[in-house]
RODO-2510 file (C-alpha; in nm, 4 decimals, decimal comma):
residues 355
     n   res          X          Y          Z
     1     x    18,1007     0,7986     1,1200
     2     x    18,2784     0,7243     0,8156
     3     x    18,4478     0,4007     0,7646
     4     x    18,5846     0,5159     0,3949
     5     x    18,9437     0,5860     0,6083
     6     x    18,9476     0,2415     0,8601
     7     x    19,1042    -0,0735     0,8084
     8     x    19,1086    -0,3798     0,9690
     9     x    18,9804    -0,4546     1,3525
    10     x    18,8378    -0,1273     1,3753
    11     x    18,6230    -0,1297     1,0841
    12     x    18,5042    -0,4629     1,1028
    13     x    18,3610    -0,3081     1,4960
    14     x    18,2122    -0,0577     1,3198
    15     x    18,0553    -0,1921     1,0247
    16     x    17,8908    -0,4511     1,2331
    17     x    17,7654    -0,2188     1,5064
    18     x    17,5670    -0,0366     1,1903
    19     x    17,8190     0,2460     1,2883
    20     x    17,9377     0,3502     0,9299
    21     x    17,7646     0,6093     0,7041
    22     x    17,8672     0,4611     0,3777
    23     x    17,5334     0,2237     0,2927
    24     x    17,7481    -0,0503     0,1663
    25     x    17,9642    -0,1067     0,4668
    26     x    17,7920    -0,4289     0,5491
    27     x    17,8989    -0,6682     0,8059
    28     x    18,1243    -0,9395     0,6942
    29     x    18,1487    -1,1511     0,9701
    30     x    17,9927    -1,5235     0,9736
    31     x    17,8989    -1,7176     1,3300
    32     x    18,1603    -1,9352     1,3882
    33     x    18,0997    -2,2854     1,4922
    34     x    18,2944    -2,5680     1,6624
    35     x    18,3615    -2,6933     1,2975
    36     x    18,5076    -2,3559     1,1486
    37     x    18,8378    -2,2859     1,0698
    38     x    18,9332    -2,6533     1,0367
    39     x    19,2683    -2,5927     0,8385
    40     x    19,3530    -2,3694     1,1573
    41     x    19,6483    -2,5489     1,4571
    42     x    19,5284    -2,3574     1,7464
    43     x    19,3176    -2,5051     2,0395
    44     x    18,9300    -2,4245     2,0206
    45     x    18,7617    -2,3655     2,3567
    46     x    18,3952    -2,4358     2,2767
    47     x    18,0940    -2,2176     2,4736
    48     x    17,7586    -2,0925     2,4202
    49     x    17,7409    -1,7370     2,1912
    50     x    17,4467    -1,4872     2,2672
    51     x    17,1803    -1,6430     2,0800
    52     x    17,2589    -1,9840     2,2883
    53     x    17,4341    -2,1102     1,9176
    54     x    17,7454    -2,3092     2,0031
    55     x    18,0698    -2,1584     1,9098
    56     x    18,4219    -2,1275     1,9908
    57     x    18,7164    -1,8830     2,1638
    58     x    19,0827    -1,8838     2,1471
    59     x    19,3253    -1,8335     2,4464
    60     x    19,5834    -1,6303     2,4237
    61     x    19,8186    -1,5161     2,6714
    62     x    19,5574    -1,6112     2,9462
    63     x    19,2857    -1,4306     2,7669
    64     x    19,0050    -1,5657     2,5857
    65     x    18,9503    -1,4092     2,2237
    66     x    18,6424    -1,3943     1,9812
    67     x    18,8540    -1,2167     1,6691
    68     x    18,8499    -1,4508     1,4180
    69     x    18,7223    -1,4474     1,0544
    70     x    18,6696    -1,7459     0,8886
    71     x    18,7394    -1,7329     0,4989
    72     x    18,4990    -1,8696     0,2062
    73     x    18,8288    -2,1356     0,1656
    74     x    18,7610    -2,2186     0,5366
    75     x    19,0932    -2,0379     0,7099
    76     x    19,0529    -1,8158     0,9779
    77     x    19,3044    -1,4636     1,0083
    78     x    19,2570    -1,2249     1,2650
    79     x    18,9935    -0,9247     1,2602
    80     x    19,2964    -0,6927     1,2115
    81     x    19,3503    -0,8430     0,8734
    82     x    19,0032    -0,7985     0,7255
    83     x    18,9400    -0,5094     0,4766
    84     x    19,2454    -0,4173     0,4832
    85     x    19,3594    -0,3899     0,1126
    86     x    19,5488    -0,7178     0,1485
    87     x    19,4572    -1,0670     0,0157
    88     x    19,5276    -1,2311     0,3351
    89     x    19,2712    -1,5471     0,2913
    90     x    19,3977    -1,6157    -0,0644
    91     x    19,0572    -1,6291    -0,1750
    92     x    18,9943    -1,2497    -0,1640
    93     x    18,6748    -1,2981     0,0553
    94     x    18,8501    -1,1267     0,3486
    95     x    18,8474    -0,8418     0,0933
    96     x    18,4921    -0,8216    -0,0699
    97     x    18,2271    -0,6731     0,0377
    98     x    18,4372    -0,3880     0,2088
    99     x    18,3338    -0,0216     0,1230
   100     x    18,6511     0,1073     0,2034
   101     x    18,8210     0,0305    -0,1120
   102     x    18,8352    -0,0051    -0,4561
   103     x    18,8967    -0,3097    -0,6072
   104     x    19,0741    -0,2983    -0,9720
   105     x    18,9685    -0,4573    -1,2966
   106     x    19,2858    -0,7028    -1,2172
   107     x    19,0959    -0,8861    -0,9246
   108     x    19,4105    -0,9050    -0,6435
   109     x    19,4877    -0,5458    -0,6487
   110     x    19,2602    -0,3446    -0,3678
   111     x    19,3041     0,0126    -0,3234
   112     x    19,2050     0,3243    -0,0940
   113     x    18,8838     0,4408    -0,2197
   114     x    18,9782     0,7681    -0,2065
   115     x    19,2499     0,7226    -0,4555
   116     x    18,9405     0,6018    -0,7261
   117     x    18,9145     0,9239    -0,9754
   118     x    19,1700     1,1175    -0,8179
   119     x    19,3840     1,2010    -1,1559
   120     x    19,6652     0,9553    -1,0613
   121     x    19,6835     0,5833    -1,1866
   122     x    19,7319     0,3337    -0,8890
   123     x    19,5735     0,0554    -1,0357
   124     x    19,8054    -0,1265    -1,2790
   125     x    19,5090    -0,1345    -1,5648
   126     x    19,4431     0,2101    -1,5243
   127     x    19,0795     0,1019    -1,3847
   128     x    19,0965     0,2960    -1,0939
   129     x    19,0744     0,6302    -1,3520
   130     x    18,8850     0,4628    -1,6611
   131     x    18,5664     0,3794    -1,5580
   132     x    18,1682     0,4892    -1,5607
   133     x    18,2438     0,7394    -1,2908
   134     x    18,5788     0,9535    -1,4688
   135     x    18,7674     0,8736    -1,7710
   136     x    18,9413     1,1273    -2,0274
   137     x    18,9022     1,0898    -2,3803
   138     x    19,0733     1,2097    -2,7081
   139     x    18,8640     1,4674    -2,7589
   140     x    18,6414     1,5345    -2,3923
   141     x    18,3351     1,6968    -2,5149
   142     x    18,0541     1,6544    -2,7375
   143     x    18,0572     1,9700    -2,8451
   144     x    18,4655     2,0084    -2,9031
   145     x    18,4028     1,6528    -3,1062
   146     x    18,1312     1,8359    -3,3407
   147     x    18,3656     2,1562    -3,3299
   148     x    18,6647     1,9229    -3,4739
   149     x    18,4637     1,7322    -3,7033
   150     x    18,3094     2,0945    -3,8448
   151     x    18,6305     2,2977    -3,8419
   152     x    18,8361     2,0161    -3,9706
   153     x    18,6159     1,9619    -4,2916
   154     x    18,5756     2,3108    -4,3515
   155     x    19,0177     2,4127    -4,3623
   156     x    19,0482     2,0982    -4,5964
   157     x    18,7237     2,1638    -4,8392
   158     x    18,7539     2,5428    -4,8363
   159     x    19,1331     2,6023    -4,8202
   160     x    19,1734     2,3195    -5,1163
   161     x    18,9011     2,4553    -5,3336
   162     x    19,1396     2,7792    -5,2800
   163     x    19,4512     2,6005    -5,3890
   164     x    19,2969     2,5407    -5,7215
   165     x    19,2149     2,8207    -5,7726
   166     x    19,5267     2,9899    -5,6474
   167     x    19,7122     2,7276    -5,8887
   168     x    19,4651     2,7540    -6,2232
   169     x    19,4792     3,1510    -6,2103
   170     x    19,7297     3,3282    -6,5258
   171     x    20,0448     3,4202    -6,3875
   172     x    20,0500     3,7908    -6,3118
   173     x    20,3288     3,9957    -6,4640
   174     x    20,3718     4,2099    -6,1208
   175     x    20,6404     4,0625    -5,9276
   176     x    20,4363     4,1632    -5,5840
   177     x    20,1915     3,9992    -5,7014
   178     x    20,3894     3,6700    -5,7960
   179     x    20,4602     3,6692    -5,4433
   180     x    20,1592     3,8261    -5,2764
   181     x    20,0143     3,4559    -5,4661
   182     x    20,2994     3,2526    -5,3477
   183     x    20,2428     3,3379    -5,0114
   184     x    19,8381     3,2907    -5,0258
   185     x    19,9171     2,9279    -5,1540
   186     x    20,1490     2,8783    -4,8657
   187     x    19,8690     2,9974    -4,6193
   188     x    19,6184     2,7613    -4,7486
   189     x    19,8475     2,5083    -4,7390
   190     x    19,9587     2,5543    -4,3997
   191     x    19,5905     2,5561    -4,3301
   192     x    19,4743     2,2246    -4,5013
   193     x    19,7126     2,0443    -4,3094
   194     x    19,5811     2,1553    -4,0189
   195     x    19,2125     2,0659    -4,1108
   196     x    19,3584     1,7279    -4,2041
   197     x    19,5193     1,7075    -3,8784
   198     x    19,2050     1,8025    -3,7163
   199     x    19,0329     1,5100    -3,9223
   200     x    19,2204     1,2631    -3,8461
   201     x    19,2081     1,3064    -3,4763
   202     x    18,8421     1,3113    -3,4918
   203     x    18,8340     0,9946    -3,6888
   204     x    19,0488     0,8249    -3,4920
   205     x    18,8517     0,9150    -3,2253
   206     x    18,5232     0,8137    -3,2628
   207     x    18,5864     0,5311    -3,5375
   208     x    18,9548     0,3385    -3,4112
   209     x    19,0451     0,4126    -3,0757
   210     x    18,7014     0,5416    -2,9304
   211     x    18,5663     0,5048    -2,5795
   212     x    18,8723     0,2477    -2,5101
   213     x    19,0986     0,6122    -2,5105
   214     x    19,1382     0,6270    -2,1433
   215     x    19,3352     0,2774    -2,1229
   216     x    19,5298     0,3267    -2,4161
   217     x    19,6565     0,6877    -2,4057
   218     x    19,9928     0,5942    -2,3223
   219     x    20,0504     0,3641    -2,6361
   220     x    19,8790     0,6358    -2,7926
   221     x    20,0776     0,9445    -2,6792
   222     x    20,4130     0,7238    -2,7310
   223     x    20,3206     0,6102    -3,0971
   224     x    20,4109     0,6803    -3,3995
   225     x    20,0546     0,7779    -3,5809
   226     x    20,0557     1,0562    -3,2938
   227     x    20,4163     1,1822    -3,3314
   228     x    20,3184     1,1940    -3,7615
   229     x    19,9740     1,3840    -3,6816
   230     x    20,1319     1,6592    -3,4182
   231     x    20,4100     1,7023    -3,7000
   232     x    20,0863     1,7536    -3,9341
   233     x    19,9680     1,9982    -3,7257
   234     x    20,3177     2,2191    -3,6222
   235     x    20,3915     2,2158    -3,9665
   236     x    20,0956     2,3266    -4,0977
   237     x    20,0417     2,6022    -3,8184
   238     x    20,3922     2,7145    -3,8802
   239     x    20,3862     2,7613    -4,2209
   240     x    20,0410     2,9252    -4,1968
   241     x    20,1523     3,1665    -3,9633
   242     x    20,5464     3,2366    -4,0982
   243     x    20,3582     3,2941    -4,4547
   244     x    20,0819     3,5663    -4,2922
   245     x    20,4250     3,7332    -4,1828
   246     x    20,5923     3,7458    -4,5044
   247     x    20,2587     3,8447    -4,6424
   248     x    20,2093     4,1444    -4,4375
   249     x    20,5909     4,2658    -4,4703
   250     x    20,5735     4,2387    -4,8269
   251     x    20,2256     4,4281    -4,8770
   252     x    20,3464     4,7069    -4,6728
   253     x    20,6390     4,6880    -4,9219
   254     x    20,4166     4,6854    -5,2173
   255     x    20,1915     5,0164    -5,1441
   256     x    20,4943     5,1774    -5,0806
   257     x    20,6382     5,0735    -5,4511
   258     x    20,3361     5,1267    -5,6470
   259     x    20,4039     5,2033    -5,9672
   260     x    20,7690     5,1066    -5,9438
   261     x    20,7820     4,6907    -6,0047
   262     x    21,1623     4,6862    -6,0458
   263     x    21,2047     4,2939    -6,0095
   264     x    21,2947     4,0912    -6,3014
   265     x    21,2422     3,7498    -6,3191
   266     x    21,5860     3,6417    -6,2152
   267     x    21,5809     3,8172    -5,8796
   268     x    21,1937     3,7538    -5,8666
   269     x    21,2650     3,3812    -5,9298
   270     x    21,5590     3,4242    -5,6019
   271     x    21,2755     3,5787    -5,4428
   272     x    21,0353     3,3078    -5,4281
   273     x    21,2733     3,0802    -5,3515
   274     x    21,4229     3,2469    -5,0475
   275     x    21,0648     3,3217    -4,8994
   276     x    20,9381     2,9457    -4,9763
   277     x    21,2574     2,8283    -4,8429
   278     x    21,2355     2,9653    -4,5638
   279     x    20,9342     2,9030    -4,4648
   280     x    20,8904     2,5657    -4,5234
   281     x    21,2444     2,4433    -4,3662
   282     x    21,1554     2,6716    -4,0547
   283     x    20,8532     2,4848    -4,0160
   284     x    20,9465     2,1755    -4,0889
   285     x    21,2639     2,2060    -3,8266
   286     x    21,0385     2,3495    -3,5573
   287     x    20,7867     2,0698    -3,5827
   288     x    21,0529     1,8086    -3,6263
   289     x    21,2859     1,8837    -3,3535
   290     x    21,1046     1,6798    -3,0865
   291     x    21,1620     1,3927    -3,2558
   292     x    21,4952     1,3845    -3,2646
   293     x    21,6781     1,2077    -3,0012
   294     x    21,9422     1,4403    -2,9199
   295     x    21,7047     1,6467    -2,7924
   296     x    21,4213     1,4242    -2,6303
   297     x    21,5501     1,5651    -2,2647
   298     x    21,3999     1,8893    -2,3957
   299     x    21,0726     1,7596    -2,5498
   300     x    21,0065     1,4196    -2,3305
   301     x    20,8319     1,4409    -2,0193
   302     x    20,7810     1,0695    -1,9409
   303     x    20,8173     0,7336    -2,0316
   304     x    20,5517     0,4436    -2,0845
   305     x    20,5608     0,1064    -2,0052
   306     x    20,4282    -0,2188    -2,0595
   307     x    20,1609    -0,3273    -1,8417
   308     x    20,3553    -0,5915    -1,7464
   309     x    20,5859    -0,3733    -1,5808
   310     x    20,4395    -0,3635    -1,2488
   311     x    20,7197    -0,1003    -1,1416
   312     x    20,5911     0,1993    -1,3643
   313     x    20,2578     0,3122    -1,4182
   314     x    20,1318     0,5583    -1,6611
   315     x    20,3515     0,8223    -1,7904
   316     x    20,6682     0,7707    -1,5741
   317     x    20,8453     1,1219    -1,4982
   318     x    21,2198     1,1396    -1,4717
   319     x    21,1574     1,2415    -1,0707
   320     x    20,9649     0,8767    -1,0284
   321     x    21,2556     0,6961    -1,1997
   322     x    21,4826     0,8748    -1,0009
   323     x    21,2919     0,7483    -0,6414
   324     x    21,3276     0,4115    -0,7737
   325     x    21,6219     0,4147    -0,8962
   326     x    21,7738     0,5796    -0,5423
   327     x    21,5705     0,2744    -0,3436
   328     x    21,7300     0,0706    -0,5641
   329     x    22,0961     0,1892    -0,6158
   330     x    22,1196     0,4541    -0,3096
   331     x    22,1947     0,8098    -0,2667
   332     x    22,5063     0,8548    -0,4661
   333     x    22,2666     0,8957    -0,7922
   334     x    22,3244     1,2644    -0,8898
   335     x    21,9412     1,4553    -0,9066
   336     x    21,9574     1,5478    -1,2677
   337     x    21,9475     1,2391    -1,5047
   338     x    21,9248     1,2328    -1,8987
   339     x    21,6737     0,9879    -2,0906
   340     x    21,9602     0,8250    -2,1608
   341     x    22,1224     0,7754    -1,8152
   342     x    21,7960     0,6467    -1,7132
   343     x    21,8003     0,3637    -1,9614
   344     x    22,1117     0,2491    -1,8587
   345     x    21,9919     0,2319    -1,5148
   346     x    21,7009     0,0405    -1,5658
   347     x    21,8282    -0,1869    -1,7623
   348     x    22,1065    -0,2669    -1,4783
   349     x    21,8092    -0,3451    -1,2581
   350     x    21,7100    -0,6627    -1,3950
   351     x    21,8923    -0,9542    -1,5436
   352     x    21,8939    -1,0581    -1,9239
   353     x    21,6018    -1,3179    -1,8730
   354     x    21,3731    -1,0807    -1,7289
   355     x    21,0086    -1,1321    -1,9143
***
């Protein structure tokens, strides 16, 4: 049977009757002789084992036990405390070997193997979902890395080579025109931001952050490189995309004036302006609005912490603060909090010399 799901007494009988499936659910347990557990203050009754070795039993309660595992550091604990994600011999050796667990990067921290690549961080170094089996990276594939690299290079070369030009060409004396070019600078503008967005994030990953992704995500998602790229990339995608708009309402416009350019340069001038304006302050507000703090309990999901905050792991949701926070305070907590609310909270949970 499987032994992935037993702790303690019971998988210790199995694991030494050959009973497990796993192929690395050895048997931990050592012959014990009269010497063993030295450090240990209960009376040693000594007899003959099967093989005719001498050994020793314990009497308890008018019974005679054989349950005892003796520890590389030469204690002895109970059978019902072996493999059973706890570092009960202070050594860990009560602990290895056991193929019902997985053991972290950060040696004293055991968990249930099923929990190993299961999506959620147990493991306080994020080992338990960054290693050779499962990890996530910046950009997951090989083929979305070559797809970045390729369609990042292309908006930036192409869309700047278009700029130029856009920029070098005589001034037209149609006022459509004026702004049917506006606009088409605008677009390519949008759109080289948005290949430089896409080139940075490829850079960074493969050439700074790399394969070491997985652990660092958090630091990474929080930071402020990140927050200045995704306002790269809304702004440019906004302004793209409010500029095709404009574009199309105002060529619709044109073939229905042909012939008939009534704008003079004031109100063409007023024109440009407006249209530019808008554009670029609608973007710019739309891709700056999750950084502002008044609204972060619209935009923020969760909240990253040290790793030396053993409380939190990962990216902590307002619902996990909130369990805490009700273990910690009680009930009376109301259910929704604000970012701010939950600051104030945890920093009433520890004193000013914590750290």
């Amino acid at each position: 049977m499987s032994c992935k799901h037993l702790f303690g007494e019971l998988y210790v009988h199995l694991s030494c009757s050959d009973r497990c499936l796993e192929l690395d659910a050895r048997c931990l347990l050592k012959p014990l002789k009269p010497t063993s557990c030295p450090k240990s203050s209960f009376e040693k009754i000594v007899t003959l084992s099967g093989d005719g070795t001498l050994t020793f039993v314990t009497k308890h309660r008018g019974e005679f036990h054989n349950d005892l595992f003796e520890c590389s550091n030469m204690r002895c604990i109970g059978y019902d405390k072996v493999c059973d994600l706890v570092n009960d011999c202070g050594d860990y050796s009560d602990e290895q070997g056991c193929a019902n667990h997985f053991q972290c990067r950060e040696k004293e921290h055991y968990i249930n193997k099923d929990k190993k690549c299961d999506g959620v961080f147990d493991c306080s170094d994020y080992s338990d979902e960054c290693n050779e089996e499962c990890s996530s990276h910046m950009i997951s594939t090989c083929l979305l890395k070559i797809l970045a690299w390729t369609m990042g290079l292309m908006a930036v070369g192409f869309n700047f080579a278009v700029l130029i030009k856009l920029v070098r060409d005589p001034p037209s004396t149609n006022s459509f025109a004026t702004i049917n070019k506006v606009l088409r600078v605008l677009i390519c503008a949008g759109d080289l931001l948005t290949g430089v967005y896409l080139v940075m994030i490829s850079v960074f990953d493969n050439a700074i952050i790399g394969g070491t992704f997985c652990e660092n995500q958090f630091e990474w998602l929080s930071g402020g490189f990140c927050a200045t790229l995704g306002v790269i990339s809304t702004f440019g995608a906004n302004v793209s995309l409010y500029s095709m708009v404009c574009l199309s309402i105002f060529r619709v416009k044109s073939l229905q004036r042909i012939g008939n350019d009534s704008l003079n340069g004031r109100y063409l001038a007023m024109a440009l302006t407006a249209i530019s304006s808008l554009v670029v302050v609608s973007s710019g507000a739309l891709a700056l609005a999750p950084l502002l703090d008044t609204l972060k309990d619209f935009f923020v999901n969760g909240l990253s912490y040290s790793h030396e905050m053993k409380l939190f792991l990962a990216a902590v949701s307002k619902e996990s603060h909130l369990n805490v926070f009700k273990a910690y305070y009680g009930n009376r907590l109301r259910e929704e909090l604000s970012w701010d609310e939950i600051g104030r909270l945890l920093n009433g949970m520890f004193t000013n010399n914590y750290g």
